[in-house]
N, C-alpha and C positions, 0 to 999 in steps of 0.2 A: 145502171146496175139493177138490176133485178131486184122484187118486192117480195115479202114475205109476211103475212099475219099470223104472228105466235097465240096462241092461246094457251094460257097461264093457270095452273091449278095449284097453289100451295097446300105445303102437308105439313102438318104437325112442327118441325125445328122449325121449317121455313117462315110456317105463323109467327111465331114466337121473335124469330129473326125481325121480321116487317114490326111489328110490336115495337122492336126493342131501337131500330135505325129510322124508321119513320119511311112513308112512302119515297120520297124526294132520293133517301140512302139507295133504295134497291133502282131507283134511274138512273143514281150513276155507274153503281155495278154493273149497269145491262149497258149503258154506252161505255163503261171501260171494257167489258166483253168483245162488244159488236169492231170498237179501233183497232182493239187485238189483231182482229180477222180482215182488217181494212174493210170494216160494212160501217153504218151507223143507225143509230134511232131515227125515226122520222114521227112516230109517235108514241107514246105511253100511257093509257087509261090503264088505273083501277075499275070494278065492277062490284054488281049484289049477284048474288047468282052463283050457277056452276060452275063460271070461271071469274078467277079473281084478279086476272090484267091481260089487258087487248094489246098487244105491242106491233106495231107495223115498224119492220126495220130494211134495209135496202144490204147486201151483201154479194159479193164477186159473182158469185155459181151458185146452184146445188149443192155442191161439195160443202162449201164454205158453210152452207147453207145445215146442211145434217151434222157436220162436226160440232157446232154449235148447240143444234140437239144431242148428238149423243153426250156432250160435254157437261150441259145443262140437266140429263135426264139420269146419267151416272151417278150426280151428286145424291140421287133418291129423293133431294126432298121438294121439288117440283115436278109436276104433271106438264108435259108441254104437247100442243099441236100445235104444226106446222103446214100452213098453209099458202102453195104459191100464186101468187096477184099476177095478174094480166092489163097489161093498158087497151083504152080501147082499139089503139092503134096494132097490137099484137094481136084482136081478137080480128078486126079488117083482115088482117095475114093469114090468120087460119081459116075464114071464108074463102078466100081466093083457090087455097087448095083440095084437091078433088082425090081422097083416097081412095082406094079400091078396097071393098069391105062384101063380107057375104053373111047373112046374119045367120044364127044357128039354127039350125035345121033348114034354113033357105038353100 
């Protein structure tokens, strides 16, 4: 299944929320989410910084993949980036192939 690394920005309720259930509560909301959609967690850090949790999760598609964010990004009170992961075995594949490209103004 295809990799994804979420990055996590809490806002205002959502602080409040994390406060009030403790880090452990919002890991299980995020693997009760990911079962939803048949993905799951493969990891969960908190952070100091601009972002306030690093989630690597594994989920069907894209698809699956953005409904998650829009679902997640709807509620307003999380920031999310979505980022898709490559093994290095996918990245051997994209060497192999030979695109045809002409760069701008070339």
């Amino acid at each position: 299944m295809p990799k994804y690394l979420i990055e996590a920005k809490y806002r205002g309720e959502a602080m409040k929320g994390l406060l009030k259930e403790g880090g452990s509560g919002r890991r299980r909301a995020v693997d009760e989410l990911l079962a939803s959609v048949g993905g799951k967690v493969e990891s969960f850090y908190f952070a100091f910084g601009d972002t306030d949790a690093y989630v690597v999760v594994e989920v069907p598609d894209n698809v699956t993949a953005a409904a998650v964010a829009l679902t997640v990004g709807a509620s307003g009170a999380i920031k999310l980036k979505t980022t898709v992961l490559m093994t290095p075995e996918e990245v051997d594949q994209a060497t192999k192939k030979s695109p045809s490209y002409r760069a701008p103004g070339g």
